[in-house]
VOVOLUM-477897 format. One record per residue: residue number from 1; x, y, z of N, C-alpha, C in turn. Coordinates in pm, whole numbers, padded with zeros to 5 digits. Example, Ala and Ser with C-alpha at 12.3 -4.5 7.8 and 13.67 -1.06 7.14 Angstrom:
BEGIN
1_01319_-00569_00780_01230_-00450_00780_01320_-00330_00780
2_01285_-00225_00708_01367_-00106_00714_01290_00003_00787
END
This chain:
BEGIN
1_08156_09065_15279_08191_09199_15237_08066_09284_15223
2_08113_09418_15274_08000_09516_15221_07897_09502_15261
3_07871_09501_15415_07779_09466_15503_07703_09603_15499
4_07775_09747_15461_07724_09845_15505_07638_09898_15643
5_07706_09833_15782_07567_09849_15840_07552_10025_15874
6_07414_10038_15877_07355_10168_15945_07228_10179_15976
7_07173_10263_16052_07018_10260_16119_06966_10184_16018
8_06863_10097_16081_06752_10036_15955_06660_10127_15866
9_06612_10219_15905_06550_10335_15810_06607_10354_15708
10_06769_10325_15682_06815_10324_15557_06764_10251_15471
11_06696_10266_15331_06661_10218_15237_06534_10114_15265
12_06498_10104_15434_06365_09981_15412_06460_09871_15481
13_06614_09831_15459_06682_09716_15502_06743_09720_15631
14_06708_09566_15692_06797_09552_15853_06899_09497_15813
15_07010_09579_15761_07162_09521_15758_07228_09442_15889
16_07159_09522_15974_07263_09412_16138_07213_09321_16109
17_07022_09261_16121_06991_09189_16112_07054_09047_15969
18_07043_09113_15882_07115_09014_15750_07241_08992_15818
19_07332_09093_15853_07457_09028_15898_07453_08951_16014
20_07388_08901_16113_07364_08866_16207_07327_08716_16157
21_07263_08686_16071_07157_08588_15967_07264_08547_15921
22_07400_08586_15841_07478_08527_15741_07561_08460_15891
23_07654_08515_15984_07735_08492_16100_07662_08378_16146
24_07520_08385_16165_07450_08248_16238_07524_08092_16175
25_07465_08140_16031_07461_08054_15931_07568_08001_15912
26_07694_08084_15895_07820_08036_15883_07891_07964_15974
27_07850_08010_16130_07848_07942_16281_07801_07808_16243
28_07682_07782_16198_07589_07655_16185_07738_07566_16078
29_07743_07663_15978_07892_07558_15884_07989_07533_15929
30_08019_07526_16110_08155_07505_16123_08249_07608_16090
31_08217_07733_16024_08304_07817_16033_08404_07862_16140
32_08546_07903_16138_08604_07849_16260_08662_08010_16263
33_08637_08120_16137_08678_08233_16172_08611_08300_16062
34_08590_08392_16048_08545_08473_15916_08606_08631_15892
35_08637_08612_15783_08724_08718_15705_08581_08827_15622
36_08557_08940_15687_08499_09048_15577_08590_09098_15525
37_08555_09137_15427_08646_09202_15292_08621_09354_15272
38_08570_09408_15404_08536_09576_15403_08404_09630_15373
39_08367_09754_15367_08289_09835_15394_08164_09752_15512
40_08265_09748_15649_08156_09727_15760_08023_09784_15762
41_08047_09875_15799_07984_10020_15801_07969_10117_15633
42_07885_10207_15669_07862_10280_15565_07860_10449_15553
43_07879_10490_15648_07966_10609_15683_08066_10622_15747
44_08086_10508_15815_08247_10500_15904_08267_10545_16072
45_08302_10654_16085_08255_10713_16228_08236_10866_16173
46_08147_10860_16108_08114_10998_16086_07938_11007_16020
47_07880_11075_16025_07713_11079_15974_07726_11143_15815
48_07635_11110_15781_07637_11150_15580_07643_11282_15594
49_07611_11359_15699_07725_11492_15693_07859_11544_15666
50_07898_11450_15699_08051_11409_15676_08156_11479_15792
51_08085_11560_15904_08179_11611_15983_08126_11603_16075
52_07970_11558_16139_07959_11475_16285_08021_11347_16293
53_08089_11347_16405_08146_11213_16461_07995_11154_16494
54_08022_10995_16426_07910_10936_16507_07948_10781_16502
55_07957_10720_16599_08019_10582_16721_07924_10488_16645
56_07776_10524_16585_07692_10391_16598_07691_10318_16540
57_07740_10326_16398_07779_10197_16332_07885_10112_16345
58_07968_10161_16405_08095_10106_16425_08029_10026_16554
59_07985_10091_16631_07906_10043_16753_07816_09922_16731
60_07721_09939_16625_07644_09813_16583_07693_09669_16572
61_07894_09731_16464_07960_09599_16462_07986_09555_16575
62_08051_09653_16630_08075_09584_16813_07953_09478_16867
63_07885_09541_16865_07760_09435_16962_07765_09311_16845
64_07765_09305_16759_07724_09138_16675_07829_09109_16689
65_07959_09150_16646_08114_09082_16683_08104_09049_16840
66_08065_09091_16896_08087_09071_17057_07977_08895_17083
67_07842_08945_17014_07751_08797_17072_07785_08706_16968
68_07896_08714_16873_07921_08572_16830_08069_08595_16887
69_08152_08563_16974_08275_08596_17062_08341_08447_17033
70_08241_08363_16997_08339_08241_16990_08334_08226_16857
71_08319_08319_16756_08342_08275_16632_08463_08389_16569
72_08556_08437_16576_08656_08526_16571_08612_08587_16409
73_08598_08755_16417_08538_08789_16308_08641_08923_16218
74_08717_08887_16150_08833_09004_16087_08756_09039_15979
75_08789_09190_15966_08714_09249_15883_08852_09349_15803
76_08838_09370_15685_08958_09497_15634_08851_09577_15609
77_08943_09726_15612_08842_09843_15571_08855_09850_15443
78_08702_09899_15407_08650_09938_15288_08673_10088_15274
79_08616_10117_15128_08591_10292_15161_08484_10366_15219
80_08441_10285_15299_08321_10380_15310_08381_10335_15531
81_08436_10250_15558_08497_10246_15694_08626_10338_15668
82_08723_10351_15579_08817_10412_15580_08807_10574_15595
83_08742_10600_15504_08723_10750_15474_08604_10795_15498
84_08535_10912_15503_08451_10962_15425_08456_11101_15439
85_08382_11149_15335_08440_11270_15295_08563_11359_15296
86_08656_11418_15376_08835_11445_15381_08859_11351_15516
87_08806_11273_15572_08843_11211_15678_08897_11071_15651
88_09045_11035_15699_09068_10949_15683_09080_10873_15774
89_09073_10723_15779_09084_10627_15915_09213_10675_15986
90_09305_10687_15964_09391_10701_16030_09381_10837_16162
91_09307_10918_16103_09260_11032_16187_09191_10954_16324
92_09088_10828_16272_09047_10757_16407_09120_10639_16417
93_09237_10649_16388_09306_10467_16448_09256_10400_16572
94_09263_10497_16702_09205_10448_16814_09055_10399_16785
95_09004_10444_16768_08875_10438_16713_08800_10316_16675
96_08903_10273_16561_08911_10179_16501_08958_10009_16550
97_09052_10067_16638_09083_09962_16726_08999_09899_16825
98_08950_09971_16888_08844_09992_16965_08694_09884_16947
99_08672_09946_16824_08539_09940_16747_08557_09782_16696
100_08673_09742_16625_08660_09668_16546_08804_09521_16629
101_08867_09557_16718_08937_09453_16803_09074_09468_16661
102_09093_09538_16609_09206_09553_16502_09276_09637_16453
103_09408_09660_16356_09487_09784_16299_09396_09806_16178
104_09461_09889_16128_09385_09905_16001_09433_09796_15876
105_09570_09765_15924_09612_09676_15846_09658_09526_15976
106_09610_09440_15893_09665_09330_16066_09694_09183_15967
107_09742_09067_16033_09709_08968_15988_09727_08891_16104
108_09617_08751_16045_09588_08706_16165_09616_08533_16082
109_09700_08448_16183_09718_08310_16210_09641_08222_16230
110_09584_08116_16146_09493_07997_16224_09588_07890_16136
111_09617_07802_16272_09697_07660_16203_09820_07727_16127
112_09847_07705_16039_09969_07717_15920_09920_07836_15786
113_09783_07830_15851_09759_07981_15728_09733_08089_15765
114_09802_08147_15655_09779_08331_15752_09677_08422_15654
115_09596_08461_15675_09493_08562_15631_09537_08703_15670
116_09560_08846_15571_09599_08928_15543_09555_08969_15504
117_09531_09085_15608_09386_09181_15573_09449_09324_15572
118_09416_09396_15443_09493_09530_15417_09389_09637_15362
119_09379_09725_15472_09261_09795_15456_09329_09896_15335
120_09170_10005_15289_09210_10098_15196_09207_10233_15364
121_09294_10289_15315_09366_10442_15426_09323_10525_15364
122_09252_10539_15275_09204_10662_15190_09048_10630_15099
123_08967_10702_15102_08863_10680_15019_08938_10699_14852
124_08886_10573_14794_08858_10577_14680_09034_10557_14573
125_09109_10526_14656_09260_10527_14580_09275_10408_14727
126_09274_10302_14617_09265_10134_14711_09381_10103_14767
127_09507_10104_14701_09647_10066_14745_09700_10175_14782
128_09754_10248_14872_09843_10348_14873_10036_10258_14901
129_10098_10358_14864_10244_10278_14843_10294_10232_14983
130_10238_10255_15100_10261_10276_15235_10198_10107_15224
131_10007_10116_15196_10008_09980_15195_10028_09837_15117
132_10065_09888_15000_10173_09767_14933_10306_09740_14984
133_10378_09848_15071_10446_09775_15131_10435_09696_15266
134_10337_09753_15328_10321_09618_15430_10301_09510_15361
135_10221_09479_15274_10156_09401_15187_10292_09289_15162
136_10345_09370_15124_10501_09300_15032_10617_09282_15174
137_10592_09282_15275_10675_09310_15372_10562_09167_15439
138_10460_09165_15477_10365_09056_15514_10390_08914_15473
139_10432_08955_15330_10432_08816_15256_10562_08760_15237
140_10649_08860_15256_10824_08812_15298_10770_08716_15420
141_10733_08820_15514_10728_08721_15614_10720_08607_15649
142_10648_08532_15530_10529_08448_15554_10555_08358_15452
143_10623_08383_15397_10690_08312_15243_10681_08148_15262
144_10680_08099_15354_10639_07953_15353_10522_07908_15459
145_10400_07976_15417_10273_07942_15466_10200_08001_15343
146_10113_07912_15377_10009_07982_15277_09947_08096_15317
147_09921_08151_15208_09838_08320_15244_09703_08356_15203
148_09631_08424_15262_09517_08440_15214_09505_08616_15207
149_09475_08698_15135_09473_08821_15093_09361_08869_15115
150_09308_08949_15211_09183_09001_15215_09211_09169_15215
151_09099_09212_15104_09080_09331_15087_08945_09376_15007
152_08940_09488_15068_08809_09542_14996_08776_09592_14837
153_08936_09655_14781_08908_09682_14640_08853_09544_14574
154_08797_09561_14442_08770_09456_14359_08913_09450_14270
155_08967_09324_14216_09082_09320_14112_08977_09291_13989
156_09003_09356_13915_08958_09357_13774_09029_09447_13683
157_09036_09587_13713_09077_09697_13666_09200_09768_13709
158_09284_09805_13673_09457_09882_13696_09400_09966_13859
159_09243_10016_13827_09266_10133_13936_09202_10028_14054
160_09167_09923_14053_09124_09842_14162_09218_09716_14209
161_09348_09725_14133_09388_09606_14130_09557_09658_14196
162_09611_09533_14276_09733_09638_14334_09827_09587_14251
163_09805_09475_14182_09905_09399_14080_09861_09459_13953
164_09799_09554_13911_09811_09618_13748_09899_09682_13691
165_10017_09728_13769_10093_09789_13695_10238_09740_13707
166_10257_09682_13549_10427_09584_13584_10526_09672_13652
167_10519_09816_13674_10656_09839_13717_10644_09828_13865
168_10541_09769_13914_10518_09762_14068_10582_09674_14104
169_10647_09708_14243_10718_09595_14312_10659_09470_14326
170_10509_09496_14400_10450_09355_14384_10427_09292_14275
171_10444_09357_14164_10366_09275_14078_10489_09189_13989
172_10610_09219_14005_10762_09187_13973_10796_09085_14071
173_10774_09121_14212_10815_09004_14298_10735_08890_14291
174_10582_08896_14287_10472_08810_14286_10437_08745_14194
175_10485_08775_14067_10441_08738_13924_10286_08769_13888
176_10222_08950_13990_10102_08970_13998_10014_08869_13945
177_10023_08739_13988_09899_08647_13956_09815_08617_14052
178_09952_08583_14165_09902_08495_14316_09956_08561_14415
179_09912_08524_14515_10015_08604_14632_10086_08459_14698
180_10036_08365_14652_10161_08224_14670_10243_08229_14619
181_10347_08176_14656_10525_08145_14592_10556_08079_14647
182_10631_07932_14621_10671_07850_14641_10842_07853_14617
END
């Protein structure tokens, strides 16, 4: 998670490079797929202007997702890939697809477990009701496999958490603890 990549002049740090370093490493563990948990990137497809389009970070992921090709790499969006400034991912879905080999929301199969990756569609408001119900529509699905939940908010707090509030569907159907049910 929270790879942030962008030009290295940012802050002194080679983010491709570290992410490139962790992917090796995890390659070296037998890793057989890897799940990021969002904010790829750190402006998204747009420059800290907030209204030039700009391809290169998204572009950066491309090239390291591409030279590790045999290690399959899912990522959910963060807020800083989803949005930035009034721009929301959905404005670049193609984009996104493109860039990253994915929806904004996807899940993906290995063996008998399914990993479920549910991006944030908006800066800074993590669940929208659109994506708790895929969410809750995912896990119908799937109701006898195990699941794995990937997302970029942190759960700790009501406003980061999609299970904080009892009158939520998920959190009534799920017993907001687990996203298992047996």
């Amino acid at each position: 998670s929270d790879s942030h990549l962008q030009p290295e002049s940012s802050y002194g740090v080679a983010f491709a490079k570290q992410f490139e370093d962790a992917l090796t490493w995890l390659k070296s563990q037998g890793a057989v797929l890897v799940a990021h948990c969002g904010d790829v990137t750190n402006h998204g497809f747009y420059k800290s202007d907030k209204t030039t389009v700009d391809l290169g970070q998204f572009a950066q992921y491309k090239e390291i997702r591409d030279k590790f090709s045999d290690l399959p790499i899912y990522a959910s969006c963060g807020n800083h890939d989803s949005a930035y400034g009034d721009y929301t991912v959905a404005a670049n879905r193609d984009l996104l697809i493109e860039y990253t080999g994915h929806d904004i929301h996807h899940a993906v199969t290995y063996e008998n477990d399914v990993f479920i990756f549910v991006g944030q569609t908006v800066s800074y408001f993590p669940m929208s009701l659109e994506s708790l119900q895929w969410l809750y529509d995912t896990l119908e699905e799937n109701r006898n496999k195990r699941c794995f939940i990937c997302i970029h908010p942190y759960i700790g707090t009501d406003s980061g958490n999609p299970c904080g509030l009892a009158s939520n569907k998920f959190f009534n159907d799920w017993n907001g603890t687990t996203a298992f049910k047996n």
